[in-house]
Steps between C-alpha positions, in 0.01 A plus 500: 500500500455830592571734201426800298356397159692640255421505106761437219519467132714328281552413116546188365493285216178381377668120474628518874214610651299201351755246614534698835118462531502100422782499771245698772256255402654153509633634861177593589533855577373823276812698321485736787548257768730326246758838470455561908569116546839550337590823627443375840737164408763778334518686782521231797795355256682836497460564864628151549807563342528888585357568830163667575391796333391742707649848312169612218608632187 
């Protein structure tokens, strides 16, 4: 994957973020690769059902 790395924050509750991190875990992956794991499955479902994206917002 070619790609720009870009940085992002976000705020969340103490209590998901735990039980996020158990979730990263059992799968085997680090929250990181966790979150990009599921954005990548979000977005392949979307453009499944909506077409490509190819217009950046």
């Amino acid at each position: 994957m070619d790609y720009e790395e870009i940085r992002y924050t976000i705020r969340l509750d103490k209590e998901l973020m735990r039980k996020f991190r158990y979730v990263a875990q059992y799968d085997g992956r680090s929250v990181n690769r966790e979150i990009i794991h599921l954005m990548l499955l979000k977005v392949k479902d979307f453009e499944k059902k909506e077409g490509p994206i190819t217009d950046s917002v």
